[in-house]
C-alpha positions, 0 to 999 in steps of 0.5 A, spaced: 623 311 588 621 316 582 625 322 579 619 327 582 621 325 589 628 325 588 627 332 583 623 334 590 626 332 596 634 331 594 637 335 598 633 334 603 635 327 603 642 329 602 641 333 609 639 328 613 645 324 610 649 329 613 646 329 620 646 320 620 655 322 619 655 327 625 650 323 629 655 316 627 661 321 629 658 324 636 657 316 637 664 315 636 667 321 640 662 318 647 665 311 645 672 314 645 671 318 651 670 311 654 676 308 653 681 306 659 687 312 658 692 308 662 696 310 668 698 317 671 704 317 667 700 317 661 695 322 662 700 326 664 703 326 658 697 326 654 694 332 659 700 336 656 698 334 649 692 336 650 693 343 653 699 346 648 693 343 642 688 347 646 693 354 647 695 353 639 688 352 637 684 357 641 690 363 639 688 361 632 681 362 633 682 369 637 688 371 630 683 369 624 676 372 628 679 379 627 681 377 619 674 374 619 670 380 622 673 385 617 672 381 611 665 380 614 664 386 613 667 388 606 662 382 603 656 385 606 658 391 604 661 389 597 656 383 596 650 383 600 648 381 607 647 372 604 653 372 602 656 375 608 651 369 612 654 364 608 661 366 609 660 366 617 657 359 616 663 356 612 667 359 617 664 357 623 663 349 620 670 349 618 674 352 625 668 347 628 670 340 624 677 341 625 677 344 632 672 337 635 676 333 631 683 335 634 681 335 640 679 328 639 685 326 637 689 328 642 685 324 647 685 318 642 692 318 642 693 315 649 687 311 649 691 308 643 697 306 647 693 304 653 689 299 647 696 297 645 698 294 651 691 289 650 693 287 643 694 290 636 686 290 634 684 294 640 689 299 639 687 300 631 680 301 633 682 307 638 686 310 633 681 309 627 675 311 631 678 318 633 681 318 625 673 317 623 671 322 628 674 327 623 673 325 617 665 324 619 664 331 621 668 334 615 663 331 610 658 331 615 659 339 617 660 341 609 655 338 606 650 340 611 652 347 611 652 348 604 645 345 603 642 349 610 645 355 607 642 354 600 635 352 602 634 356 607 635 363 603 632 360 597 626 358 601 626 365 605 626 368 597 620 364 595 624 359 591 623 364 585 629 364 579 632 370 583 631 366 590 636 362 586 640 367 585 641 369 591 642 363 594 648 361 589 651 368 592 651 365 599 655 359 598 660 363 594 660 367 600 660 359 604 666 357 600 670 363 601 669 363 609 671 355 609 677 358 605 679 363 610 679 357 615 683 353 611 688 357 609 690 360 616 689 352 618 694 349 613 699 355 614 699 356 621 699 347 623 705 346 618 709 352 621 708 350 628 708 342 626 715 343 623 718 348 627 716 344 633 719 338 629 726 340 625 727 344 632 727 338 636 730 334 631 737 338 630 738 338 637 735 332 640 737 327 634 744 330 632 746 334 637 744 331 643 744 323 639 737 323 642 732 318 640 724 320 637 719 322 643 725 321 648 722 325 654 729 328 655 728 332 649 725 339 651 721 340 644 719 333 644 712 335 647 711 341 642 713 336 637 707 331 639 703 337 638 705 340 633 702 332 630 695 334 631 695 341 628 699 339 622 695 332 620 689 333 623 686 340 625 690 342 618 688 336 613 681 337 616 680 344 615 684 343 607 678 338 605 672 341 608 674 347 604 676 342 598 669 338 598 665 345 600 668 348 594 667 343 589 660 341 591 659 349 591 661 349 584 658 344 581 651 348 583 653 354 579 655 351 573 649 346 574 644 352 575 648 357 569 648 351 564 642 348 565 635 352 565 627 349 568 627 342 570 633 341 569 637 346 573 633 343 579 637 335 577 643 339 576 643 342 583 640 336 587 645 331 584 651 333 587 649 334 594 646 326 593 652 324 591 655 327 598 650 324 601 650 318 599 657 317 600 656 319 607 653 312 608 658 308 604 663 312 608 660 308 614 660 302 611 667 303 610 667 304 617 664 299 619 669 294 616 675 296 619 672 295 626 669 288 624 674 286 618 680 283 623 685 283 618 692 287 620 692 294 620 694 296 613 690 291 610 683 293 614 685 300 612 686 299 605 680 295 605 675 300 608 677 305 602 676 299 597 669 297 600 667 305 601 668 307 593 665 300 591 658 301 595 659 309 592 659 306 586 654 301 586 649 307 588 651 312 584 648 308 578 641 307 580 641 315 582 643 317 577 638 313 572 632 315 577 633 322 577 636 323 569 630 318 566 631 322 559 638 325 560 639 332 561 641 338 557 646 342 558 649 348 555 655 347 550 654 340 550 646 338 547 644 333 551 647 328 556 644 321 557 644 319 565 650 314 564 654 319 561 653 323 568 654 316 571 661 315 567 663 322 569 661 321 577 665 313 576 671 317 574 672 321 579 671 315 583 677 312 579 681 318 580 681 317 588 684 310 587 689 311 583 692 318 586 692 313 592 696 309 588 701 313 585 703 318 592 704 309 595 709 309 589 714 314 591 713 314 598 712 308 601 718 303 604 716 298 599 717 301 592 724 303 589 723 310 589 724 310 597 729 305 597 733 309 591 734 315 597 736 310 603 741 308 597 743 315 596 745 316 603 750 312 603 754 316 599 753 323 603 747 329 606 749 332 598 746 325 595 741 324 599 737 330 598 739 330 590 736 324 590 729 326 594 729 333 590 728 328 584 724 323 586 719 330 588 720 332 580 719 325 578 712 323 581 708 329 577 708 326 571 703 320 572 697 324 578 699 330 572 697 326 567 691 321 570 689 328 572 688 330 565 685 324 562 679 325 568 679 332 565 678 329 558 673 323 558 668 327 564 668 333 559 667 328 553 661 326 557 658 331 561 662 338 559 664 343 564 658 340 569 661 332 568 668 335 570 665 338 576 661 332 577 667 327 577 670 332 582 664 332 587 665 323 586 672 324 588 670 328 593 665 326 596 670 320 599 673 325 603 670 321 609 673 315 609 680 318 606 680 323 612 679 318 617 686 314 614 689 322 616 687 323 622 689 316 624 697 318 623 697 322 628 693 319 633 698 313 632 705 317 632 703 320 638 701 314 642 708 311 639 711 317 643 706 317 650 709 309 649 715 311 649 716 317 654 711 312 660 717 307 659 712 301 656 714 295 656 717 293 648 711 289 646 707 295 647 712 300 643 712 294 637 705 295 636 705 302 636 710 303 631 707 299 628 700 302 627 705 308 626 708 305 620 702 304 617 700 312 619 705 314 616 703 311 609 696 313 609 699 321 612 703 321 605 698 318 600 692 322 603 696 328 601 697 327 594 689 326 595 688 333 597 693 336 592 689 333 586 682 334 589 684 341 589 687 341 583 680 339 580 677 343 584 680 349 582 679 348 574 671 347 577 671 355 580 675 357 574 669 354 570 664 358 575 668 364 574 668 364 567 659 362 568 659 368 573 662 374 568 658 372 564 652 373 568 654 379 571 656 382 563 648 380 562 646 384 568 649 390 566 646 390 558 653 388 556 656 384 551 660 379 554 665 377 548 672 375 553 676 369 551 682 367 554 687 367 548 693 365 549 695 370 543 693 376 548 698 379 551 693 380 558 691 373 558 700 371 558 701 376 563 696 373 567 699 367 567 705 369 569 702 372 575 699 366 577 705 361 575 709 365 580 704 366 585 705 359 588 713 359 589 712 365 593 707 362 597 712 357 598 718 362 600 715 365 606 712 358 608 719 355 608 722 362 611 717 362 616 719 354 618 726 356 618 725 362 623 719 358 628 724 352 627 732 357 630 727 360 635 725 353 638 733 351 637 736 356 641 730 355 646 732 347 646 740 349 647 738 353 653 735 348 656 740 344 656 746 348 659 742 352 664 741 344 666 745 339 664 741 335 668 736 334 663 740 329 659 742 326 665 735 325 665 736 328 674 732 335 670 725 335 668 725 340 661 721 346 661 716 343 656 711 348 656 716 354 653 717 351 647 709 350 646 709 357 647 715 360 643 712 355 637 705 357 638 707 365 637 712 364 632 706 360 628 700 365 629 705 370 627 708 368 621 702 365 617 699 372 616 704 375 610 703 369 606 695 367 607 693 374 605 698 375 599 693 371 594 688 375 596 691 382 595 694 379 588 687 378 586 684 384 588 690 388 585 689 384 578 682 385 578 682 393 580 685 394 572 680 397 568 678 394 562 683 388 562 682 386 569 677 379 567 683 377 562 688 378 566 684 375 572 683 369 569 690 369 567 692 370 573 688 363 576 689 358 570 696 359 572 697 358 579 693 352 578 698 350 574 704 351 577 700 350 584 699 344 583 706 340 580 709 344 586 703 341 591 705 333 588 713 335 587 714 338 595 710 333 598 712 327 594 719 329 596 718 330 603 714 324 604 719 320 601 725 323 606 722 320 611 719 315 609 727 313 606 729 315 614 725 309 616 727 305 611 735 306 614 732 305 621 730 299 620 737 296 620 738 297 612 744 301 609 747 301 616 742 302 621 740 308 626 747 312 628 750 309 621 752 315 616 747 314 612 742 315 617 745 321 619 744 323 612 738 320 611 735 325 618 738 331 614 733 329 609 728 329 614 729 335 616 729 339 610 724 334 608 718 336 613 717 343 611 716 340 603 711 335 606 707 338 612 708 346 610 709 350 604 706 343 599 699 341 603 698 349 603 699 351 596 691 347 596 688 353 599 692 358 596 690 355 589 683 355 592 683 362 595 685 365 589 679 362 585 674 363 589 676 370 591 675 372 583 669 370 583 666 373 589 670 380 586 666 380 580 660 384 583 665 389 585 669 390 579 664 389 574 663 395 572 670 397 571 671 393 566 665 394 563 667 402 563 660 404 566 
């Protein structure tokens, strides 16, 4: 393959990639669809899943269209009619990605039971098939919206510098409408997830000593919902972004430091590198349904053949479309193994934040076992612990972070950062599908258990949920870093787009984000505080979802007593609806916070870039130790939980393990709430500035 085909038909190849994953992922759904979902009591169960998924999913979507037709109308009014096309597009493929894909899984779940009473083989294939499905569309959905939209409106300018242009404005407005979506997904599936949870937990488990998924409990089918929206709708809707984003902000920095042929290897490549991975995604893919190991070990080994097969690529790629290196503004020249280097790295980054979240949430490692310890003692020692195990477990992502940043800079400059991002990204197929998995097997752990099947089958199912649990922590931590990346990638973009905006007006562009100008610390200290009130009203939402399904719980119980008798049968679909509005209404204030703070900092005169760039290096700061802290914790709770349940430190019922469920408790909003939605907001608050600057730019100018 010569640089001339791959210069020419790079993204092209990179579409038909998208569409070969979309195509596998279609595949998987009819394979799914396919499989024997066991008895009527099972379906049963499982039709009530699937319809309080649906109700959740379909209310969002009529909450987010009315924000989304408004905003559609400000970017065309503000930015044109390409970036108003791009945003509905990364919208729609967003909502899309996560909605088929949750509809899968709550239909994968009790294929995975029914799998379960066959053996434990057949069970993970069901339940990582479903998962796969997610992960397959949302690389597939990303890398193909971004690249239509990016041919198409270049192709209709004539594929001049300014057709370029014009097609780079469309995908600030694709990355925009991907992080609307997100955003609203993160928020409202964490509110409603750990509403349903800590409500059924309180009373079911302390109150009523209830144990997990007991049909008795009135928020137990809530709770299996709420699974889905957090873990798989949620997660999908986070990295579609994550991977939009990045790849949308490695073709600005491509195309703004680089110039001629150049610009046209700088703009193909990342689109090749997610290609490529989509291929090296279904191998991994492959390999777990083929591999016959237990399911932990086929798990972790899909990653590693995944990341293996991408990196063998990305060397010949590499090398056939850079044969005499690349220029790069800032930089000088850059030979294709430096790019190599870089993509390597990001590659790298993927396995070691994979390792590292492991470490402090899995059972087998000390920081865990230091809490179930810790429980012995009281519900005060128990949390203590956890908050410090949180406060321990930035240090290491932190600071591998920041060697990725220091050795992808040192190959590539701004464009070998965004490029080792993209590599990390690009991954996204094969970690989603290990996300998705947890709920597929929690829940089919809790249809097992409320259609009274027999213990072997409960075995199975708890543990495949084990395992689900594990891989539901570690891809978090995956999510956060990745966003953390990705939002220095867009701080970069903006900084390139000022400049191109200044040039256009005649202006001299002599901005730099001084740490002795005041403006700059200012900024900080508006971006460093952001996070936290973000995360305030995410908590304070759980909180108040969390006392409405309480009550509704404890009605139940006192106007039928018979319930826990089991003689009543609960009223399940009450509390599905009283979490469902209490979700959709909370997660507005705290979605549109980030977005009015930028435009409020941007509408200073004068000082609003400075102050604006501020404002975005410090919410990536803080948002991202909040991130890695909150989840690490909340992981670590539950995973310490566990470990009681299985027998140490006194078992189920123990003081420790009522302690430990407190933990839990508080725990759930860190790990599914307020940490995972912090990697939008960062995100949001990024691509906002960047798609403002048109509208404010002669303000600061004093035009």
């Amino acid at each position: 393959m010569n640089p001339t085909f791959l210069l020419s038909n790079g993204i092209s190849i990179s579409i038909i990639c998208a569409i070969v994953g979309l195509l596998c992922a279609f595949g998987l759904i009819a394979w799914i669809l396919r499989q024997p979902a066991g008895n009527e009591r099972m379906r049963e169960i499982a039709e009530a899943i699937q319809l309080g998924a649906k109700a959740y999913l379909n209310r969002q979507l009529f909450s987010i269209g009315a924000i989304a037709v408004l905003i559609f109308v400000l970017i065309w009014w503000g930015r044109g009619v390409e970036s108003a096309a791009g945003f509905m597009t990364g919208a729609a493929c967003s909502l899309a990605a996560g909605y088929i894909g949750m509809m899968i899984a709550v239909r994968a779940n009790v294929r995975t039971t029914q799998a379960a009473t066959r053996s434990p083989v057949a069970a993970l294939h069901a339940a990582f098939g479903g998962g796969a499905v997610t992960g397959l569309l949302v690389v597939g959905l990303a890398l193909l919206s971004v690249a239509l939209i990016f041919v198409l409106v270049r192709r209709f300018g004539g594929d001049s510098p300014e057709s370029t242009r014009m097609a780079l404005d469309a995908l600030v407005g694709t990355a925009l409408g991907s992080s609307l979506i997100s955003v609203f997904a993160r928020l409202g599936g964490g509110i409603y997830t750990k509403a349903a949870d800590v409500g059924a937990d309180l009373v079911g488990k302390i109150e009523s000593k209830l144990e997990e998924d007991d049909p008795r409990n009135p928020a137990t089918i809530a709770d299996n919902v709420g699974d889905n929206v957090g873990d798989c709708a949620g997660m999908a809707a986070d990295v579609f972004e994550t991977y939009a984003v990045s790849l949308i902000g490695a073709v600005l920095i491509g195309s703004l430091t680089t110039s001629g042929t150049a610009t046209e290897a700088a703009i193909a490549y990342p689109f090749l590198l997610g290609g490529v991975s989509i291929v090296s995604a279904l191998l991994g893919i492959l390999f777990v349904a083929v591999c016959g190991m237990g399911a932990s070990k086929a798990l972790q080994g899909g990653v590693l053949v995944s990341t293996l097969v991408s990196a063998a690529a990305f060397w010949p790629l590499t090398h056939r479309l850079f044969p005499d290196g690349i220029e790069i503004a800032g930089k000088g020249l850059c030979s294709a193994d430096r790019l190599f280097y870089a993509s390597l790295i990001g590659l790298l980054m993927t396995y070691v934040v994979l390792l590292i979240t492991n470490y402090y949430t899995s059972t087998d490692h000390a920081p865990v076992r230091r809490i179930a310890k810790a429980s012995e003692t009281g519900h005060a020692t128990n949390i203590i612990s956890g908050l410090a195990t949180g406060l321990h477990a930035t240090a290491l992502p932190v600071a591998f972070i920041g060697i990725a940043i220091l050795l992808s800079y040192h190959f590539g400059g701004l464009y070998g950062i965004s490029i080792a991002v993209m590599a990390m990204l690009s991954m996204s197929g094969i970690v989603i599908a290990l996300d998705a998995f947890g709920p597929i097997t929690d829940n089919a752990g809790g249809i097992a258990v409320m259609s009274g099947l027999d213990q072997q089958v409960r075995e199975i199912t708890d543990d495949l949920d084990a395992v689900g649990n594990t891989m539901k922590a570690v891809t978090k931590g995956y999510a956060i870093a990745s966003a953390g990346l990705a939002a220095l990638v867009l701080f970069g973009s903006y900084v390139e787009e000022l400049k191109v905006a200044y040039q256009r007006l005649g202006a001299t562009f002599n901005l730099s984000f001084d740490l002795q100008d005041p403006n700059v610390i200012i900024g900080l200290f508006i971006g460093g505080c952001l996070p936290f009130v973000f995360s305030a009203y995410s908590m304070d939402a759980v909180g108040k979802a969390a006392g409405a399904v309480v009550n509704e719980v404890r009605r139940q119980i006192a106007a039928k007593p018979g319930i826990l008798e089991g003689r009543d049968k609960p009223e399940y679909g009450t509390c599905v609806d009283i979490v469902t509005k209490a979700a959709l209404r909370e997660m507005i204030l705290p979605a549109l916070l980030p977005v009015v703070m930028v435009v409020a900092v941007a509408a200073i005169p004068f000082f609003g870039p400075k102050v604006l760039g501020g404002v975005l290096v410090g919410s990536i700061v803080t948002g991202l130790f909040m991130g890695i802290a909150m989840t690490s914790s909340g992981g670590a709770w539950d995973n310490a939980k566990k470990f009681i349940e299985l027998g140490n430190h006194g078992g189920k019922h123990s003081a420790a393990h009522e302690a430990s469920i407190t933990g839990d408790t508080v725990g759930d909003p860190y790990k599914d709430t307020a940490g995972p939605a912090v990697n939008p907001m960062i995100k949001v608050v990024n691509i906002v500035a960047i798609i403002i600057i048109p509208i404010f730019v002669k303000t600061w100018v004093g035009q």
